[in-house]
VMD Tcl script that builds the backbone (N, CA, C; Angstrom):
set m [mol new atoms 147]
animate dup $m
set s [atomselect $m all]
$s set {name element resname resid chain x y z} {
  {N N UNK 1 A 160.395 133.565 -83.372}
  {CA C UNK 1 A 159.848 134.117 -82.142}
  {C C UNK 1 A 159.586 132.975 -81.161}
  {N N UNK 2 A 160.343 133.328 -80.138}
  {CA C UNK 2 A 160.156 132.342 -79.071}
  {C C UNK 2 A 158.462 131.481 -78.366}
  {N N UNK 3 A 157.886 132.944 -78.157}
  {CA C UNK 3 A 156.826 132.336 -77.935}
  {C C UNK 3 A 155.744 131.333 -78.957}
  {N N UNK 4 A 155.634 131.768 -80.513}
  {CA C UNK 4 A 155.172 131.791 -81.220}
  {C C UNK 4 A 155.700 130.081 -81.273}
  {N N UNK 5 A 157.336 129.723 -81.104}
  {CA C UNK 5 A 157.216 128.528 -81.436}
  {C C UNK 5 A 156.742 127.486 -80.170}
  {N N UNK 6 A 156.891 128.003 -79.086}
  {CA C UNK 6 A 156.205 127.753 -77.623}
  {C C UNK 6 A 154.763 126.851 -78.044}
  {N N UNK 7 A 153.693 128.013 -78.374}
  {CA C UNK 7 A 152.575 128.059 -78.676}
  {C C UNK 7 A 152.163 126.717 -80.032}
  {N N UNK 8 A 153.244 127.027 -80.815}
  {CA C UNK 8 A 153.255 125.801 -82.284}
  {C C UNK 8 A 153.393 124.477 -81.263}
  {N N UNK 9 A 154.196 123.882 -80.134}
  {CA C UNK 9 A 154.469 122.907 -80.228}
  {C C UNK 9 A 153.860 122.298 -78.539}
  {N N UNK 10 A 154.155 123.464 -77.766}
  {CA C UNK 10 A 153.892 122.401 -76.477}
  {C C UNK 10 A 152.935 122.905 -75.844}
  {N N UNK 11 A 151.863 123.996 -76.053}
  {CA C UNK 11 A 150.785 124.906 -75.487}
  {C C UNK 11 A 150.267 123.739 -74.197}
  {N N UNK 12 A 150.277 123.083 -75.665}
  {CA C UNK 12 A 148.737 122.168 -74.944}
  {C C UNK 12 A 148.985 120.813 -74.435}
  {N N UNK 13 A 150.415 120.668 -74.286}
  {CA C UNK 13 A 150.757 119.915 -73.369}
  {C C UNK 13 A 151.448 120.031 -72.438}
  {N N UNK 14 A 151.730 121.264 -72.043}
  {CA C UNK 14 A 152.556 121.978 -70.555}
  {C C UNK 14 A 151.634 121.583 -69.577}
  {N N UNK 15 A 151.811 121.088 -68.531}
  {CA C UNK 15 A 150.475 121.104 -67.467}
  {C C UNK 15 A 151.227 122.188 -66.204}
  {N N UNK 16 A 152.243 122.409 -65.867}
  {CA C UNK 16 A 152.338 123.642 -64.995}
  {C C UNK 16 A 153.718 124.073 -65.204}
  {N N UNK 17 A 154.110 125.183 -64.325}
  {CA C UNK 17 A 155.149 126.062 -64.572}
  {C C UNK 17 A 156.272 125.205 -65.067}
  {N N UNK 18 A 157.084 124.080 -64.312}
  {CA C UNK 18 A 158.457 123.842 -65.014}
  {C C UNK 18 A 158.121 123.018 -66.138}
  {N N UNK 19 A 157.378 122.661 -67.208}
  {CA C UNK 19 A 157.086 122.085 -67.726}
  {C C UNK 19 A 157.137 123.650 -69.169}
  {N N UNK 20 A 156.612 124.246 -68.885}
  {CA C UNK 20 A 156.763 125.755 -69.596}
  {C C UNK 20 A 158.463 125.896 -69.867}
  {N N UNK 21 A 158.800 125.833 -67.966}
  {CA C UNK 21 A 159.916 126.585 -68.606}
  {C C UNK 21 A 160.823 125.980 -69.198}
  {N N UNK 22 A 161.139 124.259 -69.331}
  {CA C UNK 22 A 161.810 123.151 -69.632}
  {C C UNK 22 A 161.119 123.198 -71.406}
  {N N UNK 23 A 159.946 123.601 -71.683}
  {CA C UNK 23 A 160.044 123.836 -73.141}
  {C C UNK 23 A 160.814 125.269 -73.577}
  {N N UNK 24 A 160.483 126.324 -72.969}
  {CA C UNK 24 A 161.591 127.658 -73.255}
  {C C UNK 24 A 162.711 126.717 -73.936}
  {N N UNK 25 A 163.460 126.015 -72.683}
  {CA C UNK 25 A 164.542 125.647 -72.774}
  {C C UNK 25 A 165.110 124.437 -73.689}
  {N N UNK 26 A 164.066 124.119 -74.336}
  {CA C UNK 26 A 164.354 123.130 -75.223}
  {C C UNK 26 A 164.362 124.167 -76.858}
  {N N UNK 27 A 163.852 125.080 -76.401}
  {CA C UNK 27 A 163.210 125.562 -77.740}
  {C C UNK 27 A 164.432 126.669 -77.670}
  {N N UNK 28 A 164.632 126.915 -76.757}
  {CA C UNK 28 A 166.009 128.365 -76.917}
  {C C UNK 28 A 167.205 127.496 -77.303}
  {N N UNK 29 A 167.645 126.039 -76.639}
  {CA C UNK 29 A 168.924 125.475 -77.139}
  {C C UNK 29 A 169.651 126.129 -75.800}
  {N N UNK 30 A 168.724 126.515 -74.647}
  {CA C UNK 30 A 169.707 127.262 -73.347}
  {C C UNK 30 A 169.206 126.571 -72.443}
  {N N UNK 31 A 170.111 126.800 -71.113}
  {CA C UNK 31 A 169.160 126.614 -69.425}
  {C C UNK 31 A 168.801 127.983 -69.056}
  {N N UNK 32 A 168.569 128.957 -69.803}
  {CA C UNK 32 A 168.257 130.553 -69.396}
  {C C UNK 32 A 167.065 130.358 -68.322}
  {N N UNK 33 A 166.119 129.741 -68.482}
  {CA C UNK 33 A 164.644 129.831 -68.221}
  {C C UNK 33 A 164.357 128.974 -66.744}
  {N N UNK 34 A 165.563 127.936 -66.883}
  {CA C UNK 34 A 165.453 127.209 -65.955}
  {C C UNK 34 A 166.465 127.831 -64.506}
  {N N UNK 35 A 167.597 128.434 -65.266}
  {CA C UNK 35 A 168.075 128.941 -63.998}
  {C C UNK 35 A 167.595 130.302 -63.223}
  {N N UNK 36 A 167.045 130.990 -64.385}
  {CA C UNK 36 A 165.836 132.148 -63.882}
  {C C UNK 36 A 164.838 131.564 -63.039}
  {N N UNK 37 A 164.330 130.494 -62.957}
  {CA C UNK 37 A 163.361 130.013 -62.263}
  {C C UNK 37 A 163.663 129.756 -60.807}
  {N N UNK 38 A 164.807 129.445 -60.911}
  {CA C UNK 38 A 165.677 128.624 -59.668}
  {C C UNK 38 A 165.772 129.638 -58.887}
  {N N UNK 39 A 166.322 130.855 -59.977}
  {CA C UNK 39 A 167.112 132.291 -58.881}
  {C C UNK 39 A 165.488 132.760 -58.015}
  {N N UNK 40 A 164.518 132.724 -58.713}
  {CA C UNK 40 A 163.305 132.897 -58.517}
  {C C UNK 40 A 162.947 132.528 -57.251}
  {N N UNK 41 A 162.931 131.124 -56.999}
  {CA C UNK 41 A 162.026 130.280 -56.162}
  {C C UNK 41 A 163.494 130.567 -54.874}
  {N N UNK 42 A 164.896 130.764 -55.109}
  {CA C UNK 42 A 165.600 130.668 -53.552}
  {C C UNK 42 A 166.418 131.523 -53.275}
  {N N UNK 43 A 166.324 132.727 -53.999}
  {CA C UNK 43 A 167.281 134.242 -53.643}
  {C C UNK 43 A 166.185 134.978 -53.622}
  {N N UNK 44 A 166.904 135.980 -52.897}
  {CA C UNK 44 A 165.873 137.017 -52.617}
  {C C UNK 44 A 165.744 137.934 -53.381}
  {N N UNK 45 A 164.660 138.540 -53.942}
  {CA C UNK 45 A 164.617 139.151 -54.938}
  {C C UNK 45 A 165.570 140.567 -55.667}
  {N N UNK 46 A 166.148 140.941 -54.475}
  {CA C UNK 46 A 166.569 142.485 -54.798}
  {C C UNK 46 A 168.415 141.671 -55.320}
  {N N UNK 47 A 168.175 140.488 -55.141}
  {CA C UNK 47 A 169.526 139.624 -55.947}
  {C C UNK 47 A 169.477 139.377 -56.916}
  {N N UNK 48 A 168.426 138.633 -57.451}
  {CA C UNK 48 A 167.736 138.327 -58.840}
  {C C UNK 48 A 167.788 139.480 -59.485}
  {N N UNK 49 A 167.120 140.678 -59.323}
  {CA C UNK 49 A 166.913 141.617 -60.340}
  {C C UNK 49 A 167.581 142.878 -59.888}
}
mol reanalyze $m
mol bondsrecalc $m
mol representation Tube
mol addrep $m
């Protein structure tokens, strides 16, 4: 479980969002989290989803 190993390893050393999502992404073995973030912060939403 993704989060579960999230929580085991980098909880408590994430200090803000890309730091979260750059562990997702270490921990999935993907850039899923990081390019979701991206679509996030510079398309407009009804593109994203």
């Amino acid at each position: 479980d993704m989060l579960k190993s999230y929580q085991n390893c980098c909880r408590l050393s994430d200090k803000d969002l890309e730091d979260v999502v750059s562990s997702f992404d270490k921990i999935s073995g993907d850039t899923f989290s990081t390019e979701l973030l991206y679509k996030y912060r510079n398309e407009k939403a009804k593109d994203v989803f």
